[in-house]
N, C-alpha and C positions, 0 to 999 in steps of 0.2 A: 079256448084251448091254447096251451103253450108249450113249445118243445122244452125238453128236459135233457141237460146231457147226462148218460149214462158211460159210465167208461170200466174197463177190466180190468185187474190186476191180473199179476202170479204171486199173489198168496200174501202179499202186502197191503192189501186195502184198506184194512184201520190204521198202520201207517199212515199213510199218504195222504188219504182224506182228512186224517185228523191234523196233517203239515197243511193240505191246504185251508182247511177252516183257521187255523191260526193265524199264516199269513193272508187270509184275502179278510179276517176278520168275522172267519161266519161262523156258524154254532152248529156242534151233529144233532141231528133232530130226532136221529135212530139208526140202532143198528141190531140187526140180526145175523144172529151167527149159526154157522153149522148146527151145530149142539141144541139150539135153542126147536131145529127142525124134529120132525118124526122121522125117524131111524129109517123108514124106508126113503126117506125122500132125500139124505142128506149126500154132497159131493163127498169122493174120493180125495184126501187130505189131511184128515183133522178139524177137530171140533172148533178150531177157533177160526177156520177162515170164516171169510164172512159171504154169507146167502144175500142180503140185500144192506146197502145203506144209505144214509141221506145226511145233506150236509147245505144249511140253507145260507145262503152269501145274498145279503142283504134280501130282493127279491125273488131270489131264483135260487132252484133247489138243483144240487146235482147231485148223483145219483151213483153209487158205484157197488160191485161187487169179485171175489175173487174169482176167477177160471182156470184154476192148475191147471199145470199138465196139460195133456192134448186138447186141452178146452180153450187155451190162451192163443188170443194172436195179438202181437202186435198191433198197438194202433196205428192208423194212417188215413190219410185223405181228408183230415182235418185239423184245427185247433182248437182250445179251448180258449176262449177272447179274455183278456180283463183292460176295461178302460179306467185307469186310474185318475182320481180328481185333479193330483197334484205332480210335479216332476217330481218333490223329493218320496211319494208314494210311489213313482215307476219306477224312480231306483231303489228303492228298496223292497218291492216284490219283485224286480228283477233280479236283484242279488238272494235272495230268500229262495224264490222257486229256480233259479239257475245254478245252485250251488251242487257241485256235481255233478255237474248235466252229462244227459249220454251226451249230447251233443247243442252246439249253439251257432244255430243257422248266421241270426245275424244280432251281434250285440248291441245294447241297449243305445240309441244311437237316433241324430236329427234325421229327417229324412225329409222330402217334399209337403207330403199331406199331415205331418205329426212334428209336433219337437221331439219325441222321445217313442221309438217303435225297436223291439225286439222280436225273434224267432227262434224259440229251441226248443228242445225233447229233454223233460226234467230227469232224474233219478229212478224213477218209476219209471220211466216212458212215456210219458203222458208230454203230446206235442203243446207248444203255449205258444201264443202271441201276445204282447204290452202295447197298448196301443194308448199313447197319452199325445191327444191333439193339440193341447193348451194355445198358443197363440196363433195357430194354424187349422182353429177351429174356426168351418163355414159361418157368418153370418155374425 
């Protein structure tokens, strides 16, 4: 078993997912939309938001769907991690997924346990952290 992150939009989901497969370099695996569902079963909206999708990043699949309206909450109380192999790949999903950001905790930047660690909430909302250890990796 392995967790899966799943995350909400407001009404932007094949947006988003499909920015972050570009930038993290993953591929959508599937996507299901409103319209594709049985009339009884579909959200309030429009046909195009999306009921389920998937977006696989290297090994791991995340997982998103729309929740207009009184369905949506903000996210919080987490981030979505990416440890990038190289610095010049942390600055540039750092610039990629921070471009617009509602907001950026803390910019791309050395810190104790990482050469290169950020924290923001992209364009979506969707909270990120960059965590690129490079010569401050244990061992």
């Amino acid at each position: 078993m392995e967790p899966t992150v799943y995350l909400n939009f407001n009404g932007n989901c094949l947006e988003a997912m499909t920015h972050y497969a570009n930038v993290l370099g993953g591929e959508v695996t599937g996507v299901f939309l409103n319209k594709d569902g049985p009339a009884d079963s579909r959200m309030p909206g429009g046909d195009n938001l999306v009921m389920n999708m998937a977006v696989k990043i290297g090994a791991t699949i995340m997982m998103a769907s729309d929740a207009p309206g009184e369905w949506y909450a903000k996210p919080q109380g987490f981030s979505v991690n990416v440890s990038p192999k190289t610095m010049a790949e942390a600055e540039r999903v750092f610039a990629e997924l921070s471009k617009d950001a509602e907001k950026v905790q803390m910019p791309l930047g050395e810190t104790f346990w990482a050469d290169a660690f950020a924290m923001f909430t992209d364009k979506y909302g969707t909270p990120w952290m960059i965590n690129f250890a490079g010569s401050k990796m244990p061992g």
